[in-house]
N, C-alpha and C positions, 0 to 999 in steps of 0.2 A: 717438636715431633710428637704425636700422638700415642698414649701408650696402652695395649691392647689390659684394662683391667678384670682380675679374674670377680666377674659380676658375681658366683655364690659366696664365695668366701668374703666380699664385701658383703652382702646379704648378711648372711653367717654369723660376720664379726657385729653386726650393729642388731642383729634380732639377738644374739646370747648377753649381750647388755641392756636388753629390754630397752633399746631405743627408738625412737621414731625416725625418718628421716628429715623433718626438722629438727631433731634436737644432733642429729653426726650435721648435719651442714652450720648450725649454730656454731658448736664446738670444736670443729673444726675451720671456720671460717670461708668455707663454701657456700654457694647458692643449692638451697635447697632441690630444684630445677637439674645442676648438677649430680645431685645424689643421686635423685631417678633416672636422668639420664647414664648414667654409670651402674645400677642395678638394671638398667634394660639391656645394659652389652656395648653402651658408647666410648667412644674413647678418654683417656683423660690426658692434661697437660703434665706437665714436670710438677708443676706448681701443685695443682688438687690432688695428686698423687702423694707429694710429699708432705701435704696437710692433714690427708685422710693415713696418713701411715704414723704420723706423728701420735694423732687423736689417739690411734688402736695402741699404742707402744709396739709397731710391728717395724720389720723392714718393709721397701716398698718391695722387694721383690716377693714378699708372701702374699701380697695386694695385684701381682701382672701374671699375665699368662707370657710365660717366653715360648719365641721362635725358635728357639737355638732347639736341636736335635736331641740333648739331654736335660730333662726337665729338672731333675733333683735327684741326689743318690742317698740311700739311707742303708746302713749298716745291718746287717739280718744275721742273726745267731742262731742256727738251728740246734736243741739243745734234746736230751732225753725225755728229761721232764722238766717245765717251765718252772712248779713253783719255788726251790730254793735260788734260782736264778734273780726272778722278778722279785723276792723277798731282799735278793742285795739292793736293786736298781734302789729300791721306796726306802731302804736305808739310809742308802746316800740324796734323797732327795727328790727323784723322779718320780715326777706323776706317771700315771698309767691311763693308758688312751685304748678306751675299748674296742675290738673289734667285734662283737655278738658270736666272736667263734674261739672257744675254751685253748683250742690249740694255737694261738698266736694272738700276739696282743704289742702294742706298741708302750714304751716309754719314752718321755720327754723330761729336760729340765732346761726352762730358757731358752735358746734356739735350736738346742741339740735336740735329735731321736734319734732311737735305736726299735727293732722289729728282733723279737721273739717270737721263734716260732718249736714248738715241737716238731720231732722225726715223723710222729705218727700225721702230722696236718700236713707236714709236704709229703708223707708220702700218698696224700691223699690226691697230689695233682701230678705228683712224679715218681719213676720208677723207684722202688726200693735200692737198687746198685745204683742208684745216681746220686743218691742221697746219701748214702753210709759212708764214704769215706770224708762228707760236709759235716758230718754231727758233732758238738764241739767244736766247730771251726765258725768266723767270722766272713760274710763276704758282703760283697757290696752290692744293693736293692736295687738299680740304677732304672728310674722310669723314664722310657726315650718318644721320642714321636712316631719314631719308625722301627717296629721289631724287625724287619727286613735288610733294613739298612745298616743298623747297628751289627747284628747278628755276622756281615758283612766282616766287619774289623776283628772277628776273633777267629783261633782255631779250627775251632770245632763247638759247633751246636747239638751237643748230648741228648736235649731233648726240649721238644714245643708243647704247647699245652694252652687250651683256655681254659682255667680256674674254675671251682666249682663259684667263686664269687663273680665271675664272667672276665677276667684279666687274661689278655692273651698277654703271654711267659712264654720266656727261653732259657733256658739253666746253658751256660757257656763255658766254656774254657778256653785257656791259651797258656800252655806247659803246665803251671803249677798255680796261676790265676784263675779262680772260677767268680762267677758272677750270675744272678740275673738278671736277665731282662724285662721290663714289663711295662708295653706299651700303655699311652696314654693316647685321649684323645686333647689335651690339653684342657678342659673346663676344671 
């Protein structure tokens, strides 16, 4: 069965290694042919899938775009002030994954990420009273296909927003659960 591969982040993973596409199809044991085929948006097998994911040391699921209605959820900590926070994360080991915006910034170690974000950067997409009783709290980033549909399954939708970064968002609840939402178009 044919498996929809996300073409920039193959891009991505083989231009940050200053690679050609003959040398990801060499070393991965694909036809070059293949490579560009799959950087133009074609499908891939099980097989060049699991080749090309091997070569990157990645999962294949960081290599597809899925169908499924929740794309990936990441952990978002909204906190006062970022820097003794992110000074633990680089402690314990996590890189930091820039965002070009002072008030949020992601870290990663391995497969894990976590999103740091200041009071002051959300309060820049969302009410002040919707965010204060999240400060110091933990919730989950959850990117969907469909902000409409998901929005669906909870309580109560507090509040919708397209982001100053262009991300249409939904801050949610359900009793003592909050979350946002923040659709994708899946690339």
């Amino acid at each position: 069965m044919p498996i929809v591969v996300n073409r920039a982040r193959l891009k991505s993973e083989r231009s940050k290694r200053g690679w050609s596409q003959d040398h990801l199809a060499a070393a991965s044991g694909i036809s070059t042919r293949t490579v560009q085929r799959l950087e133009q948006g074609g499908k891939a097998t099980f097989s060049s899938l699991t080749a090309l994911a091997a070569t990157f040391a990645l999962s294949m699921d960081a290599l597809t775009i899925s169908t499924d209605p929740v794309r990936r959820t990441t952990p978002l900590t909204i906190l006062p002030d970022l820097a003794s926070s992110l000074d633990r994360f680089r402690c314990m080991g996590f890189g930091v994954i820039e965002t070009n915006d002072s008030g949020c910034v992601g870290v990663a170690a391995g497969s894990s990420y976590h999103l740091l974000c200041s009071r002051a950067f959300m309060v820049g997409d969302y009410p002040e009273g919707a965010i204060a009783p999240l400060v110091g709290q933990t919730i989950p980033y959850i990117w969907v296909s469909s902000l409409e549909a998901a929005c669906h399954v909870w309580s109560r939708v507090v509040h919708q927003v397209v982001t100053h970064r262009g991300t249409r968002e939904a801050l949610v609840e359900a009793g003592d659960q909050w979350a946002i939402l923040a659709e994708t178009s899946g690339s």
